[in-house]
C-alpha positions in Angstrom: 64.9 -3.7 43.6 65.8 -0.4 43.0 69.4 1.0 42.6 71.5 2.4 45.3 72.8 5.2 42.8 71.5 7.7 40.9 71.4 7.5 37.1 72.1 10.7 36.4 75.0 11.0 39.1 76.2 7.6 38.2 75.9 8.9 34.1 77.7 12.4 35.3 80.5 10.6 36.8 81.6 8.4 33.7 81.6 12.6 32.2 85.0 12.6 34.6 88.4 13.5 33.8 89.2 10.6 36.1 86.9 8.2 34.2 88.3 9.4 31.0 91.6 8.3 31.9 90.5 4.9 33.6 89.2 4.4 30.5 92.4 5.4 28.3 94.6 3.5 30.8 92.3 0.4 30.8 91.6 0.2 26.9 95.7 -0.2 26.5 96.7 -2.6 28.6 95.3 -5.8 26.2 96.0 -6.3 22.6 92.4 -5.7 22.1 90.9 -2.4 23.0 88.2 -2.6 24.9 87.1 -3.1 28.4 84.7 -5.6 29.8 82.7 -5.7 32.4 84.9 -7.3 35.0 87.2 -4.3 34.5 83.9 -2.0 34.7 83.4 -3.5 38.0 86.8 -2.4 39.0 86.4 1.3 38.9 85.7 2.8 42.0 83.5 6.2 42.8 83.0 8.1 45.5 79.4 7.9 46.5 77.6 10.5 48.5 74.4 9.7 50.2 71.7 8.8 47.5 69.7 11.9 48.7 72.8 13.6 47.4 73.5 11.8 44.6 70.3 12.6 43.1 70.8 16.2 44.0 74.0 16.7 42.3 72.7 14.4 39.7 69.9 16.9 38.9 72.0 19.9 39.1 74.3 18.7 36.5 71.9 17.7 34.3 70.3 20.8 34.3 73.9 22.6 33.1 74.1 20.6 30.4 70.6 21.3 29.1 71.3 25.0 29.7 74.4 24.6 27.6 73.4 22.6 25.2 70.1 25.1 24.9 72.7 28.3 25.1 74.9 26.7 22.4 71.9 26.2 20.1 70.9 29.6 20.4 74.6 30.8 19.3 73.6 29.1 16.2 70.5 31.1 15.9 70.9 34.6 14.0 70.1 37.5 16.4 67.3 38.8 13.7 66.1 38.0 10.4 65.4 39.9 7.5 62.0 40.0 6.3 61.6 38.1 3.3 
């Protein structure tokens, strides 16, 4: 049976300052940090159509693989000397 979410929208939202601090919030409340997966089940997202999901899914994860690319290529010198 296939999902009725995108992966990579599902994986984009958990990216989310509003994740993030579900998380924070969530983690505290026990003696033992942690969340399981009843609490998991608790969050709630918005979820567009799955047509759209997948779109904004893509889109996002091609900015981060343009980042990540662009911030590899700040680590790059801009020429090198020959030897």
């Amino acid at each position: 049976m296939k999902p009725k979410f995108d992966t990579n929208f599902f994986f984009q939202s958990t990216l989310t300052r509003n994740f993030k601090n579900f998380i924070a919030v969530t983690s505290q409340r026990s003696g033992q940090p942690g969340i399981n997966s009843q609490e998991y089940g608790n969050y709630q997202i918005s979820l567009p159509t799955k047509k759209e999901q997948e779109k904004i899914g893509k889109l996002l994860n091609y900015i981060d693989l343009n980042i990540a690319s662009n911030q590899r290529n700040q680590n790059k010198p801009l020429w090198t000397h020959p030897p």
